[in-house]
N, C-alpha and C positions, 0 to 999 in steps of 0.2 A: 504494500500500500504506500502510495507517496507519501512522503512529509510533507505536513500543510503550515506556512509560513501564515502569519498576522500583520495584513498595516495598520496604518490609523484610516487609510480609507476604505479599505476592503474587510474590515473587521465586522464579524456579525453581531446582529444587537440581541445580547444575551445579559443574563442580572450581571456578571463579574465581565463583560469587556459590550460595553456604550459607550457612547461619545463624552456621558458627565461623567462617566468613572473615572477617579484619577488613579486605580490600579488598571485598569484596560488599555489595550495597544490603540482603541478605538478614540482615545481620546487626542484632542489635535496638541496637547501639552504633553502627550505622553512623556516623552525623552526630557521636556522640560524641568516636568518633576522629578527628573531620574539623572541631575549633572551634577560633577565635580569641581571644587573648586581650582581653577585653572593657573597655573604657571605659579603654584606652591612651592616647589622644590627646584633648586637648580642642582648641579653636578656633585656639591660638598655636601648636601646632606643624603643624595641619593647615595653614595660613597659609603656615610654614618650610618644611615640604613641598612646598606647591605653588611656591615661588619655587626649592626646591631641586632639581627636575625641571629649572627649566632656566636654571638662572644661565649655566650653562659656555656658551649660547651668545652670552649677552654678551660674551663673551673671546674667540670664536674663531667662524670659519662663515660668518656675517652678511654678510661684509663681501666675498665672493667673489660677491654680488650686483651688487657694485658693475661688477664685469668684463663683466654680462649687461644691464645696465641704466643703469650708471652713477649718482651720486648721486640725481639726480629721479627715474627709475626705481623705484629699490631705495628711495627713500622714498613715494611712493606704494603700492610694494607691500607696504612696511611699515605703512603706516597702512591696507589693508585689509586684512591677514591681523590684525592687531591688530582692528580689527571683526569678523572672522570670530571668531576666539577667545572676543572678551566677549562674542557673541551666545551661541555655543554655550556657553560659560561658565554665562549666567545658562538657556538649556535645562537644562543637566545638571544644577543646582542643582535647579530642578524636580523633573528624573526622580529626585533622588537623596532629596528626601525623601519622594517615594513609595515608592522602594525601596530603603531604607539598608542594601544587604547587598554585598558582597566583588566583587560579579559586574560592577557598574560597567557600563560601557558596553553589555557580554554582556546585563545581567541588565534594561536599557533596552529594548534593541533585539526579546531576547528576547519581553517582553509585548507589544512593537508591533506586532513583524514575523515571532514566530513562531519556532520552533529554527532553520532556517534563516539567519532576519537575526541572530538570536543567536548563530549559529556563527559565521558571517562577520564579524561586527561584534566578537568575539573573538578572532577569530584576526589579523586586522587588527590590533588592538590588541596581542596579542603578537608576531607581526613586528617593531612598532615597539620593545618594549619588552624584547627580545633583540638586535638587533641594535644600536639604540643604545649600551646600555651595552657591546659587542662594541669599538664605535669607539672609545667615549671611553678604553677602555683604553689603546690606541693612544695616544693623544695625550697621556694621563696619562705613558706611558713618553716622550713625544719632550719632558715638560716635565722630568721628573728627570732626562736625559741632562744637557739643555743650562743648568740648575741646577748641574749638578755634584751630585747627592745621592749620598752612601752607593758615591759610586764606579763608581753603577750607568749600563748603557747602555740605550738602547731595544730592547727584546728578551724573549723569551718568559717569561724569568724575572720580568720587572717586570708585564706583565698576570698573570701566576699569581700573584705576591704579590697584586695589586691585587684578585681574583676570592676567595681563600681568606682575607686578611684582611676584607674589608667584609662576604662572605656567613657569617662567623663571627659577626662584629657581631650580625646580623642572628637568626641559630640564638639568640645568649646571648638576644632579647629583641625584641619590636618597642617595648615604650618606651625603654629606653634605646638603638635604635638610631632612631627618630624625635628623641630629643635629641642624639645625637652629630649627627645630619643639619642640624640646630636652629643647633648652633654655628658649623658649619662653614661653612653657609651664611649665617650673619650676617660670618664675616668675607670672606667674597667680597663680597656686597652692602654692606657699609661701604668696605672696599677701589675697589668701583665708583665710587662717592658720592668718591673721595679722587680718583680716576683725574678724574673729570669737573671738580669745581674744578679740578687745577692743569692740567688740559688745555683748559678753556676761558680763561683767562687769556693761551695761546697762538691763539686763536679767529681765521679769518680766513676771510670770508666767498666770497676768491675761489678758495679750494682747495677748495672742494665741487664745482665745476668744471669741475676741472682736466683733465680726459679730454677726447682732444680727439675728435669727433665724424666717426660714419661716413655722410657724407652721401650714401651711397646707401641706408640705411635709411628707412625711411618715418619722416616726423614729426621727423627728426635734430636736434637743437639741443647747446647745449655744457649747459640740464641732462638732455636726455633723448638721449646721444651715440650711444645702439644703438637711436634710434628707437621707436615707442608700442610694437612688440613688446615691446621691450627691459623695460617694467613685468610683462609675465605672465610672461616668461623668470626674473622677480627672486622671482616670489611662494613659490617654497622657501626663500631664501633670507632674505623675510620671516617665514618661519615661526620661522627659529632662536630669535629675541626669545621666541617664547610654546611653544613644541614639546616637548609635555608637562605644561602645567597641567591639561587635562582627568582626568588620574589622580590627582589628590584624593576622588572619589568611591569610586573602591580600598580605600580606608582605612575606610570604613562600620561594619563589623563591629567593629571595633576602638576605634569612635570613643565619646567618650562624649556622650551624646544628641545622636545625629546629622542628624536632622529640621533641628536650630536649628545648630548648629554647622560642618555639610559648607556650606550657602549660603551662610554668613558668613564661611567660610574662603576659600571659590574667589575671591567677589569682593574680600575683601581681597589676596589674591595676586595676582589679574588687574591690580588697582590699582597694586601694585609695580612691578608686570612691566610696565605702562606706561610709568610712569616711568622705569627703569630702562632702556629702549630706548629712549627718545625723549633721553636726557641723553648715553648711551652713543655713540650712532651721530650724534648731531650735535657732540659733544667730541671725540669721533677722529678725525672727517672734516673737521673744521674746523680742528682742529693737526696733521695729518698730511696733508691731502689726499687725495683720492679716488684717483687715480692711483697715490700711493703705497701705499695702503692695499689695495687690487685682488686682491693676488695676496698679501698679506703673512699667512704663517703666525699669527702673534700681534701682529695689526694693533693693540692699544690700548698696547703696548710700542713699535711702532715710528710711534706715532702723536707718543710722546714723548720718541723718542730718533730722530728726522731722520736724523741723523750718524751712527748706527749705536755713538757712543759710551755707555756705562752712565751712568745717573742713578739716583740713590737712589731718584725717581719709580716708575721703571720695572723695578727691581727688587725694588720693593712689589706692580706689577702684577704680574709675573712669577710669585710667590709665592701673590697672590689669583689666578691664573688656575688653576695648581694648585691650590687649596681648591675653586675655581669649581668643576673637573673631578671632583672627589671627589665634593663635596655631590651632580651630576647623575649619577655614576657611580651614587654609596650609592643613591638616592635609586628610581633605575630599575630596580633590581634589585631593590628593593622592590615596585614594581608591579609587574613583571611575574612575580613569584612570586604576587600575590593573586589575578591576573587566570587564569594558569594553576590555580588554588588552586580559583578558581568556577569553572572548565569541567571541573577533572577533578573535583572535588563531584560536579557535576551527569550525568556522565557521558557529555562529550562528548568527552574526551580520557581516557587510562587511569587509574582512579579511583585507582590507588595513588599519583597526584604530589601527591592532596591531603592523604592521611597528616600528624596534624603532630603533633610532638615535646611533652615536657613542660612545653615551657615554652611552650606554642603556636604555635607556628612551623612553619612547610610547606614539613619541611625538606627533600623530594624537590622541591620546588616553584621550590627555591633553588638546590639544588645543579646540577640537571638542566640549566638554563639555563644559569646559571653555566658547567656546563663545555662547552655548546655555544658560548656567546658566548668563551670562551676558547681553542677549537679553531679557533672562525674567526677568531678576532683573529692567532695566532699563524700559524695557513698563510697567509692572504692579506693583511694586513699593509696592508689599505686600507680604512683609516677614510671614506674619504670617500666611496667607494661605498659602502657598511654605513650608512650615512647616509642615504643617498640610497636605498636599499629601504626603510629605515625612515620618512621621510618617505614614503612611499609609501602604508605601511600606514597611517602617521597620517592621511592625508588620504583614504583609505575609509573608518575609522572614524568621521572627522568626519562625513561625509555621512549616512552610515547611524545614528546618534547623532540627528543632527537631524533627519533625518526621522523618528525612532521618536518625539520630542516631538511631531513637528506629526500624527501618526497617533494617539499617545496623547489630543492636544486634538481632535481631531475625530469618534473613536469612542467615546471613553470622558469626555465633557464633566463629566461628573455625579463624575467620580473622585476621593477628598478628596487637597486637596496645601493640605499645610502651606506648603509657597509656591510662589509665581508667576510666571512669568517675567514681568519688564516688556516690554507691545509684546506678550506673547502667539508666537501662529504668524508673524507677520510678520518676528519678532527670530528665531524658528527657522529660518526661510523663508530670509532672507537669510545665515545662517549653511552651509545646506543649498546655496546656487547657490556661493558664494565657495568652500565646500570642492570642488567639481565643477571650478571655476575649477581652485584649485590645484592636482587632481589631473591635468590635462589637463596642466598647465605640469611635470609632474614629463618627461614626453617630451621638456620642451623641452630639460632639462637633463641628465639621464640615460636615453637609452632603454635603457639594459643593466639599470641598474639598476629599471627601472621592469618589467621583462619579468624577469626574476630572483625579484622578486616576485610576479609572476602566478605566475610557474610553483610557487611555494613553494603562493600559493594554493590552486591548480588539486590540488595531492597533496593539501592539507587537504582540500577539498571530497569528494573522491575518496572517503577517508577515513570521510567523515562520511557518505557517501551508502551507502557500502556496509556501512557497523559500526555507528559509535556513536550515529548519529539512531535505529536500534533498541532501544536500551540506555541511555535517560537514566534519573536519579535521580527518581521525582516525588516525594520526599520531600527534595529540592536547593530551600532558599528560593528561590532565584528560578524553577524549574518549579513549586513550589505556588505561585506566586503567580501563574502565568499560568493554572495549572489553577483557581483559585477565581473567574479572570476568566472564564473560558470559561464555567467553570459558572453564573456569574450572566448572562452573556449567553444562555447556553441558558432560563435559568428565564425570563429577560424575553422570551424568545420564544414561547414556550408559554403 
């Protein structure tokens, strides 16, 4: 059966889309009531953005690789999920200044692959980006327990301040909460840079090591102790370093001249976030040791506190690990309000979540999530699975992301892009097998969580198959822009 697209002229007068409806395509203000504020962000905070996605997992995550792989391991798999990232980095840069709108990954996959890879490849996308910020509540509250902040414990009351304070932020504005994100996340990454000097000072080459080795694993050594498995078992684990830069393109609509700016920003971020994990994970593993680091909740704290006694060091860490957690908390919550923003636009999810406020903001967009990420934060109280479904979704989305570049370069050659990825298909190519890679290794480490997932899918799909793949927007920028492809591929055929 065909897909049947929505305008504001051809829309049928039914109770939920007339022309007074302002949740209906029918109405001639639709889009009106459904816009961003524009030319909010330039190049420097889309930059703070994308490092503010995922500071928090330089503080924390990372380092539970170590228990599946051990040092050699978990740095191997850190230096290819780091290649998977830049490759698909410099793709999305690409797709994004072909299509500088809200829809991001959707709005990619969309043109490539059609409503279908565009449903999927967003709903993927927001999986990750509800559940994420779900966790790091969580962990935001187990840092003000053991701070001692305001008296407060870890408990339902500290993710609800955490959810109604930043999604407030967020309602007053998105530039002022792109610059609150800005700050915040500079002093985490200052913070890191301080963590790494006085922790490489303690540097010792034979506690990266130190795990001693299960010689009935294949391949076993004291640096690879849980054997060659033991590197794809780590590859989630290498994700935490980069997990969430690709939501810089999110921000499109709001950017100011985003053609030149969204490219410039991803790879300056990606740049950071190199560094940042390569100084990170070899400073803590080297003044803490591997062994000791394994299983340690806030391993860059007890990388510099051995003895378990307080150092001024480490109660600067302590502090940066909470700003870390904020900056990736604010930060998420912002994408995945944009991401839900262009699916229910477009009308693949219920068009009222794209509604936004006077001061531009998608504020059903915000709140919706928010109080699902805060329902599941509070009944099940485990971060670490909520992680672990989200990593999930990330690494479908990767896949499907990179494949909608290497289908965009090979159907549509002639298509103008402001820029180009270096390496072409081959840089997408190798970003498309490394994400298949890490989606396989998501079993190795969670199968609840990875099937938890599916099933979430499998409703979406359901969903779409039976509703909203009938009922999109073609007047949703990223459906005209697949519809002006089509139609030029029809004209070239005739």
């Amino acid at each position: 059966m065909p897909e049947r697209t929505e305008t504001p002229e051809a829309a049928p007068r039914s109770p939920d889309r007339t022309p007074d409806s302002p949740d209906g395509p029918g109405s001639p203000d639709y889009l009106e009531k459904r816009t961003l504020r524009r030319g909010s962000a330039g190049p420097l905070l889309l930059t703070g953005l994308g490092v503010a996605y995922v500071v928090s997992g330089d503080f924390s995550g990372w380092n539970f690789g170590l228990a599946h792989g051990g040092f050699g391991g978990l740095a191997v798999a850190a230096a290819l999920m780091g290649l998977m990232y830049t490759c698909m980095v410099f793709a999305l840069a690409e797709l994004a200044s072909v299509l500088p709108t809200a829809g991001g990954g959707y709005g990619f996959a969309r043109r490539a692959l059609g409503p279908w890879g565009g449903f999927l490849t967003g709903t993927a996308i927001l999986i990750e980006y509800v559940l994420a910020p779900a966790a790091i509540s969580l962990f935001i509250g187990d840092y003000v327990e053991s701070l001692g902040l305001f008296g407060l414990t870890s408990s339902w009351p500290v993710y609800l301040a955490c959810f109604v304070l930043f999604i407030g932020i967020h309602l007053w504005g998105v530039g002022e909460a792109l610059r609150f994100s800005f700050v915040v996340t500079g002093v985490a990454v200052a913070a890191l840079l301080i963590f790494a000097a006085g922790a490489l000072t303690d540097f010792d080459a034979a506690r990266l090591h130190d795990i001693p080795a299960d010689t009935s694993a294949l391949g076993a050594s004291s640096w690879l102790p849980f054997g060659v498995l033991g590197i794809w078992a780590s590859f989630p684990f290498g994700m935490w370093f980069f997990l969430g830069v690709e939501g810089v393109p999110l921000a499109a609509e709001e950017t100011k001249d985003p053609v030149r700016s969204l490219p410039r920003a991803m790879a300056a971020a990606m740049g950071i976030l190199l560094v940042l994990a390569l100084l990170t994970f070899l400073a803590s593993t080297g003044a803490g040791g591997a062994d000791a680091l394994k299983d340690a909740g806030n391993p860059l704290v007890a990388a510099v506190q051995p003895d378990g006694h307080p150092t001024v060091l480490g109660r600067v860490i302590n502090y940066a690990g909470l700003a870390g957690l904020v900056a990736s908390f604010f930060s998420l919550i912002y994408a995945g309000s944009r991401q839900l923003f262009a699916l229910s636009r477009a009308g693949y999810l219920p068009r009222v979540l794209s509604l936004t406020s006077r001061r531009k903001a998608p504020w059903l967009g915000l709140v919706v999530p928010g109080a699902l990420g805060f329902g599941l934060a509070a009944a099940t109280g485990d971060g670490a699975r909520m992680l672990n479904v989200a990593v999930f979704g990330a690494t479908v989305s990767y896949a499907l992301m990179s494949l909608s570049h290497i289908v965009l370069r090979r159907r549509e050659p002639g298509l103008a892009r402001p820029y180009r990825t270096p390496g072409g298909v081959a840089t997408s190519a190798l970003a498309f097998l490394l994400a298949c890679a890490a989606l396989v290794a998501t079993f190795l480490v969670d199968v609840t969580a990875a099937l938890v997932a599916l099933g979430v899918y499998a409703v979406a799909a359901v969903y779409f198959a039976c509703w909203s793949r009938h009922r999109l927007v073609a007047g949703a920028p990223e459906e005209e822009f697949a519809a002006l492809a089509a139609a030029e591929a029809e004209l070239n055929r005739d």
